[in-house]
C-alpha angles and dihedrals in degrees: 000000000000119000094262089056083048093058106039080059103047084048095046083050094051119097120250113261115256092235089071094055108111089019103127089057098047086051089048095043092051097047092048090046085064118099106236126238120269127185090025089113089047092052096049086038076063092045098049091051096038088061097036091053087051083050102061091045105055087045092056097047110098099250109232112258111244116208114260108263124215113235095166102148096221091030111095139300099324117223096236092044104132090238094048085045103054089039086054087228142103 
């Protein structure tokens, strides 16, 4: 048994310490003494909308053609080759 073993056992051993006595109730008590949050469903209903209506949207815009690109491997310099990328040229 190695030292962390040793001391995981000595700790589970160890009596609890008397400041967390009660402490389930003060943490309960405080928790039910919070206002809860009202409206936060409306704000994410507006969200959810919000991105379902861009969405559609989007979906339904014609997309740009882009030309036709060779990237025949012995055909040429290619366009996403790392040299014609960091050049900034074909």
């Amino acid at each position: 048994m190695d030292d962390l073993d040793r001391a995981l056992a000595r700790l589970a051993g160890a009596p609890a310490p008397a400041a967390l006595e009660g402490i389930e109730d003060q943490i309960l008590a405080r928790i039910g003494s919070r206002p809860a949050v009202r409206g936060a469903g409306l704000g994410i209903g507006v969200i959810t909308a919000a991105a379902l209506g861009v969405g559609i949207v989007g979906a339904e815009l014609p997309a740009t053609a882009s030309p036709a690109v060779s990237l025949a491997p012995l055909g040429g310099a290619s366009p996403l080759a790392p040299s014609a990328l960091l050049i900034g040229e074909p």
